[in-house]
N, C-alpha and C positions, 0 to 999 in steps of 0.2 A: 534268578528270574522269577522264580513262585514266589518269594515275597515282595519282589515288584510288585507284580500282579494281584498279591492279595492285599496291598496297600490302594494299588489304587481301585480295587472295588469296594473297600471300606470308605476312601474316599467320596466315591461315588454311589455309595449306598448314603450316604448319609449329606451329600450334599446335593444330590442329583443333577448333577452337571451332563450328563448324556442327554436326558430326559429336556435340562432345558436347552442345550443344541440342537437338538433332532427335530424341531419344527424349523430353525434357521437352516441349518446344513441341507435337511431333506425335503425344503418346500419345492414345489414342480418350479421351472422357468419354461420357457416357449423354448422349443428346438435349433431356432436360429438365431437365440440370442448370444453373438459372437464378439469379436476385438472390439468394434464401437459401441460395448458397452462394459468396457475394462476401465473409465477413466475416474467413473465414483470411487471403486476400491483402492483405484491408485492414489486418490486422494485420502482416502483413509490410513491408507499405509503413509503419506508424508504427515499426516498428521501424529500417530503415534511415534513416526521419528522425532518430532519435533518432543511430545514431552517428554521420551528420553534423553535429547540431548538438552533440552531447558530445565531437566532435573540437577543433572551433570552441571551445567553450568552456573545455576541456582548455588549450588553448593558453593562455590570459588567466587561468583561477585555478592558487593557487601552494596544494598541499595542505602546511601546515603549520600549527598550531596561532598563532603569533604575526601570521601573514599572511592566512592563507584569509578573514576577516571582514573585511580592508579588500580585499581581492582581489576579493570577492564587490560590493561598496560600488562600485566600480572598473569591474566589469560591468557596474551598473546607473545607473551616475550618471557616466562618461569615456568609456567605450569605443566606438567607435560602431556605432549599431543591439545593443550590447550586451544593456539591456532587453528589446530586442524578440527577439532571439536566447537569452535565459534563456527567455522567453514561450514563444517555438516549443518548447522542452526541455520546458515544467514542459509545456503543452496536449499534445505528441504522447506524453508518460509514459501521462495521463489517457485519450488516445485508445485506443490501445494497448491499456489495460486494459477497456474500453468494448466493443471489435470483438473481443478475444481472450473477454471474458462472452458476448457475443450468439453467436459461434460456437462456444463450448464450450453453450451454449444450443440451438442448431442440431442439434449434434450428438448430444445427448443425447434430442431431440424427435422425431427421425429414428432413433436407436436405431443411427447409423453406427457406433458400437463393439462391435457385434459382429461376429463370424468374415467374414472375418478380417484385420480393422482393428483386431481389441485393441491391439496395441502404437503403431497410430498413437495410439487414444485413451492410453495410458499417459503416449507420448512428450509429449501438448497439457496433459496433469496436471502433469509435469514443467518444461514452457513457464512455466505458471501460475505454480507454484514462483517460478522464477527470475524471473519479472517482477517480482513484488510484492516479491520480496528488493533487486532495483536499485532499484527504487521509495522502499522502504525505508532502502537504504544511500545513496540520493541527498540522501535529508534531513538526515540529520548533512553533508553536505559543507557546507551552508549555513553552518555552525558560527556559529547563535544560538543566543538561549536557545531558542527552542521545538526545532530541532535535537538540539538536545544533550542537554538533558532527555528526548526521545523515546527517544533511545539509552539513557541511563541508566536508564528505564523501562524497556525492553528487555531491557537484560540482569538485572534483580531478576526479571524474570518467568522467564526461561529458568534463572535460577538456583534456581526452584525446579522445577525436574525431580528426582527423586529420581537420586542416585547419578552422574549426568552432568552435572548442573546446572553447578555449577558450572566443571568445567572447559571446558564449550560456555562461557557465559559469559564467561570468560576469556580464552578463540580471540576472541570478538566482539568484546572492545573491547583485547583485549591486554593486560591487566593487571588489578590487582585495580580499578583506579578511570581513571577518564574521563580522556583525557587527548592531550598531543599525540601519541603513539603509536597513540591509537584513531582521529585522524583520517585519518594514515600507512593503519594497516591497510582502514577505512573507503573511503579511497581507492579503493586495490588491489584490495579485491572488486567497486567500481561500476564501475571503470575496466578493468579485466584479468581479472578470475576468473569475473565471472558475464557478461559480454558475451561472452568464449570458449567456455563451457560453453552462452550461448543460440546462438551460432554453429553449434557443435555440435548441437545438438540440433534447431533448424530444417532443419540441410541433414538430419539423417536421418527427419524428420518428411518433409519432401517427397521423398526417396527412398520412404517408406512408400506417399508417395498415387500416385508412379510405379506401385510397385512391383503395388500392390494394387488400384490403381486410386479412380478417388471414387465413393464409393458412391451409387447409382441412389434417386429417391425415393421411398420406403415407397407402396407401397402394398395395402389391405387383402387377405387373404386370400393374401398372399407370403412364408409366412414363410424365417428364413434354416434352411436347411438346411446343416451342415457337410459332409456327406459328398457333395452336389452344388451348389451353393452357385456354385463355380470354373467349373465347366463350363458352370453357368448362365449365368454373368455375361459370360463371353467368347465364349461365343456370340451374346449379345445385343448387345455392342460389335460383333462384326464383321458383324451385321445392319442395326443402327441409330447404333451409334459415331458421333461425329463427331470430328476432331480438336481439342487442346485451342485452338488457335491457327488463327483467328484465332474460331471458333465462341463459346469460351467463356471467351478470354483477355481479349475486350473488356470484358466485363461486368466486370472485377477491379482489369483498366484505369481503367476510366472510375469505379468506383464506390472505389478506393484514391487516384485522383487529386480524387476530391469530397473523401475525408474530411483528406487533406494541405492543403486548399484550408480548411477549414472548422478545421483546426489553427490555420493562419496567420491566417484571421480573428480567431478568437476572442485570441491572442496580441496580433494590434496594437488589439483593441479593448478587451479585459480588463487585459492586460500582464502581467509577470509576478509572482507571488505577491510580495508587501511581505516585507522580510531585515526578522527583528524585533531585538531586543537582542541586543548579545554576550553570551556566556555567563559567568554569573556564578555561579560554585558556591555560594555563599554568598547566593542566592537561594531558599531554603526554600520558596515560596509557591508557586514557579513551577507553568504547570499545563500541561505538552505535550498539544501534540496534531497526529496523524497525519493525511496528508493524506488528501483527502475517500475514495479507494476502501480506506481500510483504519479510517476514521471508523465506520463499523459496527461492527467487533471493539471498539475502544472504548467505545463507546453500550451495549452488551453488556457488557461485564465491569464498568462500572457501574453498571448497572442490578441486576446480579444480586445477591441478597445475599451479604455479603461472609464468610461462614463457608463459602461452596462456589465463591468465586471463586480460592482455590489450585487447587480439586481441575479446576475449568474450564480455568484457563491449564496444566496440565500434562499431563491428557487428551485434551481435547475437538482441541485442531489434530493430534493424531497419528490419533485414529480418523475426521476429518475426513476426511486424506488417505491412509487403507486403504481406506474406503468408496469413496474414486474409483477409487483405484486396482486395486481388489475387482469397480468394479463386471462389465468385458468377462470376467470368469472367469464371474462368477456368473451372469450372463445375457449370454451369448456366442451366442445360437440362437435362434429363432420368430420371433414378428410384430414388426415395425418400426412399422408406421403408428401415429401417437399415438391416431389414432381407436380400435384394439384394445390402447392401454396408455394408459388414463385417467390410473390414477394417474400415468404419468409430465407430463403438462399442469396434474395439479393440486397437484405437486409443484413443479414451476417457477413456477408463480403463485401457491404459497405462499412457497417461497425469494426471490421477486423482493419481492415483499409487506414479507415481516420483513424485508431488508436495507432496502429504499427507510426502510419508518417509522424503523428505526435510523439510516441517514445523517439523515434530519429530526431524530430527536432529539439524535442528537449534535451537529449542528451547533450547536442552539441551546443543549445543555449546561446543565440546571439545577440539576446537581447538583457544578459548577463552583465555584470561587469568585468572587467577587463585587468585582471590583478596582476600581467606581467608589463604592463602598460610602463614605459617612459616617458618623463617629459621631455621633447628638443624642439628644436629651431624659434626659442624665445630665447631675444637678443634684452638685455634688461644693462643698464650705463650702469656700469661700478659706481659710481656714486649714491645711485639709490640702494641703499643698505638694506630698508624696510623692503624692496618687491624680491631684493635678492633671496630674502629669508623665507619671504612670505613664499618664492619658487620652489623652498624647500619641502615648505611645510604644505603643500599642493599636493607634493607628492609623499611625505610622509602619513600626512591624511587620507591618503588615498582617493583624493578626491579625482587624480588621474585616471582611475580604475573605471569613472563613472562618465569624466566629461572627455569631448574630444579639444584638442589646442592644436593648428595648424596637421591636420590629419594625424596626432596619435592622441590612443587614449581611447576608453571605452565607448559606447554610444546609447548607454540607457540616459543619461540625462541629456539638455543639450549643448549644443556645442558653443564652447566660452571662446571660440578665436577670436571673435570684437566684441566680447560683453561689454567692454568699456562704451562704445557705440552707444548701448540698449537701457544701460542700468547707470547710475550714478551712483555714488559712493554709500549713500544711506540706504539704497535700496539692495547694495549688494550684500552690507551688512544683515537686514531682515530676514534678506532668504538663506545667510549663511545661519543667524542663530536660531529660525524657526523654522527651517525648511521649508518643503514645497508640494506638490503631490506625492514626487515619487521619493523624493528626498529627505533623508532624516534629518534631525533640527541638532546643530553640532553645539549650539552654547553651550551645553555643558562639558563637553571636553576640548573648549577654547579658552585661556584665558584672554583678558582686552589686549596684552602686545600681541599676541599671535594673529587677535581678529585683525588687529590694525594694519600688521606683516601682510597679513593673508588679500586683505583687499588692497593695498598698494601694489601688489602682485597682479591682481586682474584688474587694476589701471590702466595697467603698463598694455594689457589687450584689446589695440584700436582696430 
């Protein structure tokens, strides 16, 4: 034990590791700050889970377009505890994002962004940022089809920004089209650019809660005042302060080690999300989708109608994140307690509200295609060969997934049971090879008998 001891005071002579604790460990907090302000640490704690298991996993997949899908394959069906090590990654992403809402929740209910915490809250807006961006760039690593698709999604929306569009676009996936160079870059932002930049930004987010201290909870008839505010506060710390450690570090402790524990559960008993198909460009039908905390934005741009779904995707996230980041200028002073700002309670259990029903409806996506879809009750005379073929290849194409034909059949596009009615035989052709709004243009994975098969088939639909 004595040379325990005299190792680590050599250590700590000479690297002063106490000395630079002892202003974080032992700065004062307010005496009642208790569980509803456990949810920043717990956030902290899934994030350091997160670069341990993305270390781990770093190691075993190979970021290259020919490899990463059986790399992936590899993690989950060789390696050992591999599954269950993706599991802990995909549940502490989700966590993460969970504890970082309820505390940006917190903090907004309590009204802690005002003077003179603006720039902590700026820096937790910027947190947000970059999580949902890793979040994001985590999914193309996958390199399926749902993966990949999502990206390619991605960048047609960013590409329509006016004027920047396209070259942000371009930065994202590094070229004009999808490819192994977008998974290279893809990479490098999950792995290098946005874990350095949330590196950053954490250590000065807790420099700020140092610096400024955690704010005291609201109550009625307290408002903040800027021009005594300071004086206040630090005289009430060295009245009733206690130190953070061990007073109020347990509580972050004990409540950051529940939610790591509740990671790990959920991981070996869920496992980790199922790697769907490789990615298949030549897969028109495909229908991405993001995982569950960004499943809302989704649920949302399809729902809305689609003549002010450009003017949504190129506005709506920029005045999004002015409005956050707007808000500690604009109401930086007065009362905190939600009891004296209603609207701010009925404002988060409106926001919580429409997000929750939008994850519901997205999940279950009705406005989806339809990939167990059969075609029946098309009656087609054995003699015509071409619509018989053309019936096949309806649904080999998948074209079933999307239209409906005498009530089956998906219902994103519309419904073919009398196209023959609407459309004459050249016009059916147009919109099969260049499609339509919502529709991809299939020339190129038709050749001329197939077209010809295909439209003697929706002839045949009076």
């Amino acid at each position: 034990m004595n040379f325990f001891k005299k190792t680590w005071r050599w250590i700590d002579d000479r690297s002063g590791i106490t000395d630079a604790l002892k202003p974080l460990l032992g700065h004062p907090v307010p005496p009642d700050s208790r569980w509803l302000y456990v949810f920043g640490s717990a956030t902290l704690f899934c994030f350091l889970l997160q670069v341990f298991t993305g270390v781990a996993l770093a190691l075993l997949y190979q970021p290259s377009s020919d490899n990463a899908y059986s790399s992936l394959l590899y993690i989950m069906d060789e390696a050992p505890l591999g599954k269950y090590l993706r599991g802990i990654h995909y549940f502490g992403a989700s966590g993460m994002i969970v504890m970082m809402g309820l505390h940006l929740i917190r903090v907004y209910m309590m009204a802690a962004y005002k003077y003179p915490r603006e720039m902590s809250w700026i820096s937790g807006v910027v947190l947000l940022v970059l999580v949902v961006s890793m979040g994001f760039t985590g999914q193309l690593l996958r390199w399926d089809d749902n993966g990949v698709w999502s990206a390619i999604v991605a960048a047609e929306q960013i590409g329509r920004v006016p004027f920047i569009g396209k070259p942000l676009a371009h930065l994202l996936i590094g070229g004009e089209t999808l490819g192994g160079k977008s998974l290279s870059r893809f990479f490098t932002y999950h792995v290098f650019l946005f874990p350095a930049l949330l590196f950053a930004t954490v250590g000065f987010h807790l420099y700020l809660v140092v610096r400024n201290g955690i704010s005291e909870p609201p109550k009625r008839g307290r408002p903040v005042d800027p021009k005594t505010y300071r004086t206040w506060y630090n005289d009430m710390l060295k009245r009733v302060g206690v130190p953070f450690f061990p007073y109020a570090a347990w509580r972050d402790a004990v409540f950051g080690a529940a939610t790591i524990v509740a990671v790990v559960i959920l991981a070996a008993w869920l496992g980790a999300p199922p790697v769907e198909k490789p990615p298949d460009p030549s897969m028109v039908h495909a229908t991405p989708r993001p995982d569950w905390y960004l499943l809302w934005v989704y649920a949302l741009f399809a729902l809305m109608p689609a003549n002010i779904e450009s003017y949504a995707i190129v506005f709506a996230p920029p005045l999004v994140l002015f409005g956050l980041f707007a808000l500690p200028f604009v109401s930086n002073k007065g009362e905190r307690s939600p009891l004296r700002r209603p609207w701010s309670i009925v404002g988060v259990v409106l926001v919580v509200t429409v997000v929750g029903t939008l994850l519901l409806v997205g999940n279950k996506a009705p406005w989806s295609p339809h990939f167990d879809a059969k075609l029946s009750g098309v009656n087609i005379p054995t003699q015509n060969t071409n619509a018989l073929v053309g019936r096949t290849l309806f649904e080999q194409k998948a074209c079933i997934t999307c239209h409906t034909i005498n009530g089956n059949g998906g219902i994103t596009g519309p419904d073919l049971s009398h196209v023959a009615k609407r459309l004459n035989e050249e016009q059916m052709m147009v919109r099969i090879v260049n499609g339509s709004d919502n529709m991809p243009a299939y020339g190129r994975s038709l050749h001329g008998e197939e077209l010809q098969q295909l439209v003697a088939f929706l002839k045949t639909l009076k």
